[in-house]
VMD Tcl script that draws the C-alpha trace (Angstrom):
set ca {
  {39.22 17.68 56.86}
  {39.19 16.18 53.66}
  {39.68 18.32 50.32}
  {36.06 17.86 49.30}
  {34.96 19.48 52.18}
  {36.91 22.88 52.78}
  {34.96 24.14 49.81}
  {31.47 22.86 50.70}
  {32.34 24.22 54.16}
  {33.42 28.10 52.53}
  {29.99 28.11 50.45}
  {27.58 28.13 53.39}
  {27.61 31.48 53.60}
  {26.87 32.24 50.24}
  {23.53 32.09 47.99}
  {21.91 28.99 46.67}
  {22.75 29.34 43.26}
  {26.54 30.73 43.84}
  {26.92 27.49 45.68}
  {25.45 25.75 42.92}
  {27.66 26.95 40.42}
  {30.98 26.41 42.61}
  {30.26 23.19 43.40}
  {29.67 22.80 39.75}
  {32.88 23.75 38.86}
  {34.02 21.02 41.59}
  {32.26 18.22 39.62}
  {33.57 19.59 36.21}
  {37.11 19.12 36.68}
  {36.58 15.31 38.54}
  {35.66 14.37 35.67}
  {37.91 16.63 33.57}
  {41.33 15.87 35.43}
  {40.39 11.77 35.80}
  {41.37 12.00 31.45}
  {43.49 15.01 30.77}
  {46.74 14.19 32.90}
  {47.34 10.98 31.35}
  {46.48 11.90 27.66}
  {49.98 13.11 26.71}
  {51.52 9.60 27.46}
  {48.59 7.66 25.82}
  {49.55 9.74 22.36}
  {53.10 9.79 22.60}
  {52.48 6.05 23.89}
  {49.42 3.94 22.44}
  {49.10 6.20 19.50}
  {53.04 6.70 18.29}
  {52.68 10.53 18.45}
  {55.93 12.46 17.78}
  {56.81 14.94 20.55}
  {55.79 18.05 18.27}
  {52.28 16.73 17.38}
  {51.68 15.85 20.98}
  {52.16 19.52 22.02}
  {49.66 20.52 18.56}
  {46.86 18.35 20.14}
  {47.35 19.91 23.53}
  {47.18 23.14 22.17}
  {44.50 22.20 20.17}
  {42.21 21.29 23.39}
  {43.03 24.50 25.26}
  {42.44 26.71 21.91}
  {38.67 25.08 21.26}
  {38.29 25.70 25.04}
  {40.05 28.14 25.89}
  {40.40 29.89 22.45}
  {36.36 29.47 22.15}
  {35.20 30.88 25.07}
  {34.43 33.84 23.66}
  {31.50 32.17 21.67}
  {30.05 30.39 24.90}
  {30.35 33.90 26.99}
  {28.29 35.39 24.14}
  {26.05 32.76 24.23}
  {25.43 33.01 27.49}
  {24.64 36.81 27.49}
  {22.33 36.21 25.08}
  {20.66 33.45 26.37}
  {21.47 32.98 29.97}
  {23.59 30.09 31.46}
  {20.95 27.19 31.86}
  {20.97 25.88 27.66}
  {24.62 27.17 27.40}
  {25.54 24.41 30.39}
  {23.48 21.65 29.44}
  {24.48 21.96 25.67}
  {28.35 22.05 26.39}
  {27.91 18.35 29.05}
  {26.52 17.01 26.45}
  {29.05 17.82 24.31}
  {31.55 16.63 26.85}
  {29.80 13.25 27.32}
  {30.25 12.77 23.14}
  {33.67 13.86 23.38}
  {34.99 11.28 26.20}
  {33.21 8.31 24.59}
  {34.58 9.43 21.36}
  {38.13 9.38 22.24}
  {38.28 6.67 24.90}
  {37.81 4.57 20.92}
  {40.08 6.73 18.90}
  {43.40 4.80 17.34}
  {43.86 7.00 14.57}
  {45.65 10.71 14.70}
  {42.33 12.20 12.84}
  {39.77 10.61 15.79}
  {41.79 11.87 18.39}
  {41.96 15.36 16.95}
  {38.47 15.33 16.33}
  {37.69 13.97 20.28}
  {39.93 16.67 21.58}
  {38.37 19.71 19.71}
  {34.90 18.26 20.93}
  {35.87 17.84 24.82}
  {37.24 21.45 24.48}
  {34.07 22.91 22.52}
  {31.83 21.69 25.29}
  {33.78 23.50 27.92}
  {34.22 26.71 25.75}
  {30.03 26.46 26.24}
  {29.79 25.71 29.93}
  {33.09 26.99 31.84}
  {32.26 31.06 30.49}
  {28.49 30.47 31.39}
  {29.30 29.20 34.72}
  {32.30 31.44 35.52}
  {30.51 35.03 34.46}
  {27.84 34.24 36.44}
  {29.61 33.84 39.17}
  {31.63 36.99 38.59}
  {28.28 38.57 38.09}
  {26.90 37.49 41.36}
  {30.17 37.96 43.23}
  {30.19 41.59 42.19}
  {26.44 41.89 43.47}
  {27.04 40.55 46.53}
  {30.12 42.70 46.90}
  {27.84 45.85 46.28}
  {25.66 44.39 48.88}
  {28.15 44.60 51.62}
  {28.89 40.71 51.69}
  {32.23 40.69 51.75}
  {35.08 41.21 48.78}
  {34.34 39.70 45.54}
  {38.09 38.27 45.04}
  {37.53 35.76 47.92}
  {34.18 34.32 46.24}
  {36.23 33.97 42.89}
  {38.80 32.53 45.04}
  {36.29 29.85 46.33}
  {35.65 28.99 43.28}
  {39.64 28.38 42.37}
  {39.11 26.16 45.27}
  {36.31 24.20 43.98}
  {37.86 23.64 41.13}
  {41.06 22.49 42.37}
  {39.33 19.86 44.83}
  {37.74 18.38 41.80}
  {41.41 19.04 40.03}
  {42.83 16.84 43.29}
  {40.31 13.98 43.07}
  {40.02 13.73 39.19}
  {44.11 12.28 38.92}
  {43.85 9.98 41.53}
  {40.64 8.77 40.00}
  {42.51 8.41 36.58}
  {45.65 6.85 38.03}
  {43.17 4.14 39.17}
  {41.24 3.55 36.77}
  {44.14 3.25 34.26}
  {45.15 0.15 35.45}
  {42.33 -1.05 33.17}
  {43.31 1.29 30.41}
  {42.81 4.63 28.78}
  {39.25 3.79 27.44}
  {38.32 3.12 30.95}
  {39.49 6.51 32.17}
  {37.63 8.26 29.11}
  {34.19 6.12 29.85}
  {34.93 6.88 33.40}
  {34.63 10.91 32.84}
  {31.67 10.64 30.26}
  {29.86 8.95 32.71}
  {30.57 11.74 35.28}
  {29.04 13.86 33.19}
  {26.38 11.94 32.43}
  {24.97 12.46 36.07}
  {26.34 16.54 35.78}
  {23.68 17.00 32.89}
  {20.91 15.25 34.67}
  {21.85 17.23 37.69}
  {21.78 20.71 36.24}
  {18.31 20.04 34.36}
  {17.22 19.47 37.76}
  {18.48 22.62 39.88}
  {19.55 25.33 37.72}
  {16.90 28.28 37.37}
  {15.56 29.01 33.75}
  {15.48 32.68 34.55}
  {18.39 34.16 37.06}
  {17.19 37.90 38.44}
  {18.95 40.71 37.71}
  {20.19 38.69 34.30}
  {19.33 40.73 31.15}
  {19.95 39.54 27.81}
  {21.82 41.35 24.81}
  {22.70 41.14 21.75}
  {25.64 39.33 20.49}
  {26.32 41.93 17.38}
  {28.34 45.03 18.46}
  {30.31 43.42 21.24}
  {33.53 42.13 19.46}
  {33.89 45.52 18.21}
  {33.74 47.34 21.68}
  {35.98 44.43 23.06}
  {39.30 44.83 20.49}
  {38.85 48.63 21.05}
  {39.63 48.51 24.72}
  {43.16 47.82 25.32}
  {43.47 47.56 28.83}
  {41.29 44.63 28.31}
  {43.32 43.15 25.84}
  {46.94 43.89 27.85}
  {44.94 41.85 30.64}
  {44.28 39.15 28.38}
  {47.72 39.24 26.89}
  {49.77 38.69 30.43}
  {46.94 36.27 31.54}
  {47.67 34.35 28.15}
  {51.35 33.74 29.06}
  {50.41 32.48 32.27}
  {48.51 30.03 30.96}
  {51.14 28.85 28.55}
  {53.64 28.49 31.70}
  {50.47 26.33 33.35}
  {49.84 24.19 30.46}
  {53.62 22.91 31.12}
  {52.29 20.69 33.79}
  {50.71 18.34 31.02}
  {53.66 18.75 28.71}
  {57.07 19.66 30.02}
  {56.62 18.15 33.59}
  {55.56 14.73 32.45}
  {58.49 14.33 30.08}
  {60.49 15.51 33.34}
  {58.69 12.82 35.68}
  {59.11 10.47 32.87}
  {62.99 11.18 32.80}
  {63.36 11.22 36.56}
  {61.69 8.39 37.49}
  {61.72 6.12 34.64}
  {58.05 6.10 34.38}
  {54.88 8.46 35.01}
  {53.67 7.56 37.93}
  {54.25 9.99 40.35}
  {52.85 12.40 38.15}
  {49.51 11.95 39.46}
  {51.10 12.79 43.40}
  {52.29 16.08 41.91}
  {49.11 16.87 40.59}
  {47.66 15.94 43.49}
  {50.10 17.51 45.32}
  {49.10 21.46 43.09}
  {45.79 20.61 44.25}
  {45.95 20.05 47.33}
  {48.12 23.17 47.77}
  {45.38 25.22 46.00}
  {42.26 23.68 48.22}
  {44.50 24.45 51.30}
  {46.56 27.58 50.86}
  {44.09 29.71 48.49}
  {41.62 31.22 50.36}
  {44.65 32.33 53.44}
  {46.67 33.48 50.23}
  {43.63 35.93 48.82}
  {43.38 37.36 52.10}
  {46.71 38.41 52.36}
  {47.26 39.36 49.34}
  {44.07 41.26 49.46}
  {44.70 43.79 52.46}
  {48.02 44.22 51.51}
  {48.87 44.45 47.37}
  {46.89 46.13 44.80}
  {45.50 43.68 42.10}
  {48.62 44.56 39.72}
  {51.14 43.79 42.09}
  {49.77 40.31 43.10}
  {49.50 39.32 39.18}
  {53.32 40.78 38.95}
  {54.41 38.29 42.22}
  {52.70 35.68 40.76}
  {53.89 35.66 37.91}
  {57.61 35.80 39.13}
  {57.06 32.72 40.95}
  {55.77 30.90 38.04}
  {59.40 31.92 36.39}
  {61.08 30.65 39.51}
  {59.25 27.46 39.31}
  {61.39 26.65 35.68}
  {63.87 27.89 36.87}
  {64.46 25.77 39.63}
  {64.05 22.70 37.03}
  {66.95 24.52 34.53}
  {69.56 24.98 37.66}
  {69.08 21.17 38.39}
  {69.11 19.65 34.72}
  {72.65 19.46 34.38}
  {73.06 17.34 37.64}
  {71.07 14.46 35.68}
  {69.46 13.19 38.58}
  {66.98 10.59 38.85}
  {65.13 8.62 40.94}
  {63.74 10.29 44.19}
  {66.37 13.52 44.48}
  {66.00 13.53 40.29}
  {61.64 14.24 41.25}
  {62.65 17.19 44.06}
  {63.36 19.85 41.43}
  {59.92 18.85 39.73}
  {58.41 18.97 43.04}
  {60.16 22.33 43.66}
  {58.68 23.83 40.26}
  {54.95 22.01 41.16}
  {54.72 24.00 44.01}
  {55.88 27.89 42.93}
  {53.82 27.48 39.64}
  {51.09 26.34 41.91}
  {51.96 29.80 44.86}
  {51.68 31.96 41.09}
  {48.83 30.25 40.15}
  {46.88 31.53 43.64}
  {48.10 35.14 43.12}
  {46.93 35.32 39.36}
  {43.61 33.13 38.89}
  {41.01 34.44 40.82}
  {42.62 38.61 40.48}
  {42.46 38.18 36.55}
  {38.69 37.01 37.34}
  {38.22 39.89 39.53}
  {39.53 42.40 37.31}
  {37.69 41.56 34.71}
  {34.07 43.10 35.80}
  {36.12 46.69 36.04}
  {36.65 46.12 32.04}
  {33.86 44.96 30.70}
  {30.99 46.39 28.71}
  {27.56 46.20 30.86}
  {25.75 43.48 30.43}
  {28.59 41.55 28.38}
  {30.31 40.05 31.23}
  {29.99 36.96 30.00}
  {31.80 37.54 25.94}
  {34.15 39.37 28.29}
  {35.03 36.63 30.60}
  {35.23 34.22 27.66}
  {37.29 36.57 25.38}
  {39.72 36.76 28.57}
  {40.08 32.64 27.97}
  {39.94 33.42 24.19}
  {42.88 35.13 23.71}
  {45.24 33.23 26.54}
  {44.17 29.85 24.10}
  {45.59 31.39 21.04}
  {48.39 31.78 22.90}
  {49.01 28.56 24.02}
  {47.88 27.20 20.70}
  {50.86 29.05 19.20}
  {53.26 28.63 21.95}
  {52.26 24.68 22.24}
  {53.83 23.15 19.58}
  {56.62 25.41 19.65}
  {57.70 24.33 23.12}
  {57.08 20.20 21.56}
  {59.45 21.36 19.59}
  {61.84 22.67 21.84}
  {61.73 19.95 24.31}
  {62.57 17.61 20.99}
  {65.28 19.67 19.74}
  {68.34 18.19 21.39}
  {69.28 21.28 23.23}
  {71.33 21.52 26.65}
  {69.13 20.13 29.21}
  {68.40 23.62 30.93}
  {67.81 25.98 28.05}
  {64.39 24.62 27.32}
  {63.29 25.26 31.04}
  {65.19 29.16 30.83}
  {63.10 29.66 28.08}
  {59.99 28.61 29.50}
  {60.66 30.84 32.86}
  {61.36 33.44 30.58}
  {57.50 34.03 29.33}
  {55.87 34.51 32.50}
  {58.46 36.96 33.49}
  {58.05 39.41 30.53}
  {54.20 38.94 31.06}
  {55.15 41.27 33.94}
  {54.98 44.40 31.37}
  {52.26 43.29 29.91}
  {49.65 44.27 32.91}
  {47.53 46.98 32.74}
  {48.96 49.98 34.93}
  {45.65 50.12 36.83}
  {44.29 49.39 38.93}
}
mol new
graphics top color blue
foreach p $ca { graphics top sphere $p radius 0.5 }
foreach p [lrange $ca 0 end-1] q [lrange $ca 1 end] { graphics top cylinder $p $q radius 0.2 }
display resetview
């Protein structure tokens, strides 16, 4: 069974448009992960980046897409997910095209913030509608709504397996050819979506936008959600950072990094669903956040106990292998729960500046966290304190949880 197909296969029981919008997510990040694995090395590489400006621009993407989801989940409250999608693959297609021509630091910046803009639009219009109609269904007596957030992990990380390889390939052309590649993917994503997604969704009621920022920063449960979610997404955003400039040492070159991506992926499309299940009859929602994130730590620090070896080659890639696969374990224990968790907070009928302020605040974390760890994987230190340090944020993220549920 091929990775496409385990999550068409889970969404047959589901309705037509939550299987629209999860295999939506599955197109997304094709065409999101065929450009955003190799983008480090192209600026470091093509464009003469230093190490420290590298890690701004990558925090730069994940804060206007992460850090701006709070403005698409508004959006979308206010006026539902159809305008909010097609606006932000537009967006995307501009973006792509823009960068695969950029030579100077000032185009690229400008690229980057637009490719993240247009998913701070469609990713928190897509995502709190599926929360919305995973809750429903839930209510409904279809089942638990962590597994349908779950399938949509899934989704995502099948598009996540297929977008690398896609990249790897078409880089032996070069970079513009990747970028092209993913503009024209969405391309066919925007005419697709004008075609099948509803103007009016039932049981969707529109609100205002004023009032709900101020409702938001007053409940702190929210926020200590957001806060412990926000490291974990700084320890996952070392995958396009720290672990190429590992591969890079280890190998001589980047070109297993797409296997290792492929290899989270596949992981994810495989092990996800089985994980939720357990995790779900047996942990409370806390708990599995708290054992995720201790795997995440283990993951770096399995990388720091094996730095001062110096291997390389083949045994040199193990302890990047080794890290790959506990962030990847963490990752399945924390995604879809913080999704899940995040109906039980919200304001009615703001799920959506809700779900987006959840992606909000983890991107001003990693924007400020970003180019400090450039700058600590440039500063000459011994070879395993930058990886201690790294384990070291996911683990105090552990206090950060809410104590319920």
């Amino acid at each position: 069974m091929t990775s496409l197909s385990l999550p068409l296969r889970g969404t047959a029981r589901l309705s037509p448009l939550l299987r629209l919008l999860i295999l939506t997510q599955l197109a997304f990040n094709v065409g999101f992960f065929a450009v955003l694995p190799f983008l480090a090395e192209y600026l470091g590489g093509a464009i003469g980046m230093a190490g420290w400006l590298v890690g701004l621009v990558l925090g730069l993407r994940t804060f206007s897409q992460q850090g701006l989801f709070v403005v698409g989940g508004a959006l979308a409250d206010r006026y539902g997910i159809r305008p909010v999608v097609l606006a932000g693959c537009a967006l995307r297609i501009a973006g792509f095209a823009w960068l695969g021509y950029a030579e100077r630091t000032w185009t690229v910046v400008g690229a980057v913030l637009l490719i993240g803009f247009a998913a701070a639009l469609f990713s928190p219009a897509v995502e709190s509608e599926v929360a919305r109609q995973a809750v429903a269904r839930e209510e409904a007596g279809g089942g638990s709504r962590t597994r349908v957030l779950a399938l949509f992990t899934v989704a995502g990380q099948a598009g996540a397996f297929v977008g690398p390889l896609l990249g790897a390939l078409l880089l032996s052309v070069d970079f513009r050819t990747v970028c092209l590649a993913g503009a024209g993917i969405f391309v066919l994503l925007l005419a697709g979506h004008a075609w099948l997604l509803p103007q009016h969704i039932p049981g969707r009621a529109s609100v205002q936008v004023r009032g709900g920022t101020r409702l938001l920063l007053r409940n702190r449960r929210f926020l200590a959600l957001c806060c412990a979610y926000g490291a974990y997404l700084l320890a996952y955003n070392q995958l396009y950072l720290a672990l190429p400039a590992e591969v890079e040492r280890a190998a001589g070159s980047q070109a297993p990094l797409a296997w290792l991506f492929a290899l989270s992926s596949l992981l994810v499309v495989t092990a996800q669903l089985p994980v939720t299940r357990w995790a779900g009859e047996r942990i409370t929602l806390r708990r599995s956040m708290m054992a995720g994130l201790l795997l995440i730590a283990a993951g770096f620090a399995v990388v720091a106990a094996a730095r001062p070896a110096g291997w390389t080659g083949t045994a040199g890639l193990l302890p990047a292998a080794g890290f790959v696969v506990l962030l990847t374990f963490g990752q399945m224990l924390v995604a879809p729960v913080a999704r899940a968790w995040v109906p039980d907070l919200a304001e009615d009928g703001r799920l959506g500046l809700y779900t987006g302020a959840l992606s909000s605040v983890s991107g001003l974390i990693v924007l400020l966290g970003s180019a400090a760890t450039g700058t600590l994987l440039d500063a000459g230190l011994p070879s395993a304190v930058p990886w201690l340090v790294l384990a070291a944020v996911p683990a105090a993220a552990i206090a950060l949880l809410p104590r319920r549920p």
